[in-house]
Every structure is written in C-alpha cells, then in structure tokens.
C-alpha positions in Angstrom: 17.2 35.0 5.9 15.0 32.1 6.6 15.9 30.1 3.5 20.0 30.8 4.5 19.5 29.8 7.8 17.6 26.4 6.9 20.5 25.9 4.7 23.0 26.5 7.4 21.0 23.9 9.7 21.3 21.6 6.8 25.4 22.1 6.4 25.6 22.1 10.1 23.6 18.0 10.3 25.9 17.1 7.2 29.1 18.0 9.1 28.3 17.5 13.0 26.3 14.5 12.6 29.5 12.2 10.4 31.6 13.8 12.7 30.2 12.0 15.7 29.8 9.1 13.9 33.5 8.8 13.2 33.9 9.5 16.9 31.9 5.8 17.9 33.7 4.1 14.6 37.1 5.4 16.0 36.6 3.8 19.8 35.1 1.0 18.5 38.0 0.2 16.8 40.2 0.8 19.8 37.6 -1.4 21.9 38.4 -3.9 19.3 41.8 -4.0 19.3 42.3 -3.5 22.6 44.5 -0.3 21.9 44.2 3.3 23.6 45.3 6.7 21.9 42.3 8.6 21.8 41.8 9.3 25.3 44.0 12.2 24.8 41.5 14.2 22.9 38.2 12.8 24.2 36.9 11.7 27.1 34.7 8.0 27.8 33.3 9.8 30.7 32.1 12.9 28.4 29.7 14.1 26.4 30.5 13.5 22.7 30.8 9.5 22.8 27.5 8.9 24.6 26.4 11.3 21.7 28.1 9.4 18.8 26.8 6.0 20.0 23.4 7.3 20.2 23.6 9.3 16.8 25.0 6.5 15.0 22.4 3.8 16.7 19.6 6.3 15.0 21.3 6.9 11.5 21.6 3.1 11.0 18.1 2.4 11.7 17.2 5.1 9.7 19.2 3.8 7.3 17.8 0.1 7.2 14.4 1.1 7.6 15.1 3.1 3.9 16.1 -0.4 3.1 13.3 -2.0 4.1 10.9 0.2 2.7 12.4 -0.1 -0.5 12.0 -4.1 -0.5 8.8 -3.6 1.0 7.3 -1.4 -2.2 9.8 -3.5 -4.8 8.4 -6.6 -3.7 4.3 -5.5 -3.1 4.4 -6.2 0.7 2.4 -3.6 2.2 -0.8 -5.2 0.6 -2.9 -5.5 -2.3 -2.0 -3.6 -5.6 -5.4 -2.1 -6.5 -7.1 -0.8 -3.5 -11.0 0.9 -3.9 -11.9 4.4 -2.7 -15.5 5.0 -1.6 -16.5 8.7 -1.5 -20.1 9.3 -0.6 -22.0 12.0 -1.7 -21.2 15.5 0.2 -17.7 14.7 0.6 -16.3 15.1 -2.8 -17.3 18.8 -4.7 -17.6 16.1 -8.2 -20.4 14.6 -5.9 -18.7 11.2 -4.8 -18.0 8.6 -6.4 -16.1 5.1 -6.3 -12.3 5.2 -7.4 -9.8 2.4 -7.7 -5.8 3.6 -6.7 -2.9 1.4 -8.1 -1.1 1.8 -4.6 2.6 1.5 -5.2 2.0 3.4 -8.8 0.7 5.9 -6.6 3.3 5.8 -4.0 5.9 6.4 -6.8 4.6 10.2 -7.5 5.5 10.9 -3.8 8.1 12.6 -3.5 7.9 14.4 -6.4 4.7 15.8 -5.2 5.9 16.7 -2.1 8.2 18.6 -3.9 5.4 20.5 -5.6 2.9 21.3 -3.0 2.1 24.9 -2.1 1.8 25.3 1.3 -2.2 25.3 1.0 -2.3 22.3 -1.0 -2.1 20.5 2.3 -3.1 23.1 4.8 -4.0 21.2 7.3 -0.5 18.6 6.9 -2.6 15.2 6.5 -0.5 14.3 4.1 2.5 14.9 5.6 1.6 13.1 8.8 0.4 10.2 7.8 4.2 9.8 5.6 5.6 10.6 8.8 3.4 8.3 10.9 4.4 5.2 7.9 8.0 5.9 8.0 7.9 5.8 12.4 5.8 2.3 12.3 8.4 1.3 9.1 11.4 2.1 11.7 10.6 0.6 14.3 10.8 -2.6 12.3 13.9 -2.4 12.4 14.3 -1.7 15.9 12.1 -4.8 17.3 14.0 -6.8 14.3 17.6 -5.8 16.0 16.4 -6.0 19.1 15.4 -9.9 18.1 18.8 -10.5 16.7 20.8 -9.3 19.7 19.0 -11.7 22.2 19.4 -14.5 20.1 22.9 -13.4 19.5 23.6 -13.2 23.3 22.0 -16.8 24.2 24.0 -18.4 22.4 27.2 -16.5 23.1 27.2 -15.9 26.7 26.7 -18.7 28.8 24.9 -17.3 32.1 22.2 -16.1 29.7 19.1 -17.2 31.2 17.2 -18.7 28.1 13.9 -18.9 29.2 13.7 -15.2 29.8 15.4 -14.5 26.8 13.3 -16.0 24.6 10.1 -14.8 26.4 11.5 -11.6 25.6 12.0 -12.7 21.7 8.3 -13.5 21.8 7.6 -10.1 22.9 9.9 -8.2 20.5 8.0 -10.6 17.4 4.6 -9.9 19.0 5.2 -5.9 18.7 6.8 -6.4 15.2 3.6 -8.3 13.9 1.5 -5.3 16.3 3.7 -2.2 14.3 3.7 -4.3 10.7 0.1 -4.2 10.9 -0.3 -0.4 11.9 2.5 -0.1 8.5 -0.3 -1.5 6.4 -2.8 1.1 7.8 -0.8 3.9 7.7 0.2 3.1 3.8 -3.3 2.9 2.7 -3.9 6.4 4.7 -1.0 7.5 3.0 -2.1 6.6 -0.3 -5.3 8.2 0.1 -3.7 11.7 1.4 -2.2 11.2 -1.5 -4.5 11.3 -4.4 -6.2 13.8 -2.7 -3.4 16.2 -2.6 -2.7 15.2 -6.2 -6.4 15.8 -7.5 -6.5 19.0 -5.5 -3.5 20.5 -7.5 -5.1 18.9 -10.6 -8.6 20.5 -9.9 -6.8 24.0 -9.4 -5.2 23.9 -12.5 
C-alpha cells in the first residue's frame, strides 16, 4: 500500500505540477500579446495562477541549478581533485588511517549508491543531508544569479529606476552569491566524505 501510494504521489507531481505550468505559459502569452480568452475558465484573482507562477519560478531554478551543477563537476569547480582524509585512531574499526578521495570520481558513484543503500547503511541520514544541504546552497545560486540579472535588466530599461539603490542591491545579491558559493565548497567536501563512508560501510559488510 505504501509503495502504491508513493507511486500515486509521484503520477499525481508529474501531472498537476505541468499542468500549472502551462497555466503561467498560457497567460503569459496572452500578457504578451495583449489578448484575453482565458478569463473564461480561470480567474487572475484566484488560486491556480498565483500557484503556477510560483511552481514554475521553482521548477526553473531547480532546473538551472541541475545545470549548473553539471558545469560545476564537468569543469572541476567545486575545488581541488584529490582531497586527503585524516581519520585518527578510535574513529575508524581498521584503526585510522590517512586516505586520499578523487572527489568528482567519487561524486560520480552517487547516485547509484543511493540507489543501493539499505536503510541502515545510513541510519542516521548524513549522507543524505549533506546532498540535500549541497543541492539548497547550489540553488540558490541561481536565485541570487537571477535576482542580479533582473536589477540590471530593470536599470537600464526603466527609466525612474533609482541606480544607486539598484546597484547597492547588485552588491548585495553578489556578496551572498560569493557567501552561498563558499558554503557549496563545504558542503561538497562533506558530501564526499558521507560518501565514502557509506560506500566502505556496504563494502565492509559484504
């Protein structure tokens, strides 16, 4: 029952969510054009535009941050290749040790670990926090970086913009992508070492 009704959730996102999606395309089209017709079935005032708008704002970041990530790993941007693991003695049952983890090797077997873990390989979900912690900080890159572009975009396009403010503001929104690009680097290595942890574990219990 559990397993069909995880499914139906699933079916019920891949339908609903499009859905409102096409709802924002449709009125932006009409906002573009200038032309009405839909008012007829829904609503400005209601619920399910506010609802599109705001779906469709999160699939698209969603969507660029998957981009981003990808260049970010392609390109070796989330710091050094190799990175050294320290484990002193009492930590480790092999009795400690120094390692050295080729980071975006590593980050490759990701998802095909997750796949794999039983549910006490990572009891305790370290793992699956700090992926979840790396893909938030990796997100919200995109947010600050849209954010950056529409200020620009609305200096130089409307004229009673006030600049000063504006780019005050752009200084903020760069200050907070350096601030969250940062905390991406330190979640990734955490990442990396959840990890090979969770891979050696399965390994050890082999």
């Amino acid at each position: 029952m559990a397993a069909f009704l995880g499914i139906s959730i699933w079916i019920a996102l891949a339908t609903v969510v499009p859905g409102l999606v096409t709802i924002t395309a449709l009125y932006g089209a009409q906002a573009a054009t200038g032309t009405t017709g839909l008012e007829a079935h829904f609503s400005m005032e209601g619920e399910w535009l506010p609802a599109g708008v705001a779906i469709t704002i999160m699939i698209l970041t969603q969507a660029l941050g998957i981009l981003l990530e990808r260049a970010l790993i392609k390109h070796k941007l989330l710091g050094p290749v190799e990175r050294p693991l320290v484990i002193p003695p009492g930590i480790d049952p092999a009795g400690g040790g120094e390692y050295t983890l080729n980071a975006y090797e590593e980050y490759q077997t990701l998802y095909l670990l997750l796949a794999e873990l039983c549910e006490d390989d990572d009891a305790h979900g370290h793992l699956q926090r700090a992926l979840a912690q790396f893909f938030l900080t990796n997100n919200t890159l995109v947010s600050f970086a849209v954010g950056i572009a529409y200020t620009l975009l609305e200096l130089w396009l409307v004229p009673t913009a006030t600049l000063l403010s504006g780019l005050i503001y752009v200084g903020a929104l760069i200050a907070c992508m350096v601030v969250s690009y940062q905390v991406a680097l330190i979640r990734f290595d955490v990442m990396l070492k959840a990890l090979w942890a969770a891979r050696r574990c399965r390994l050890a219990k082999a």
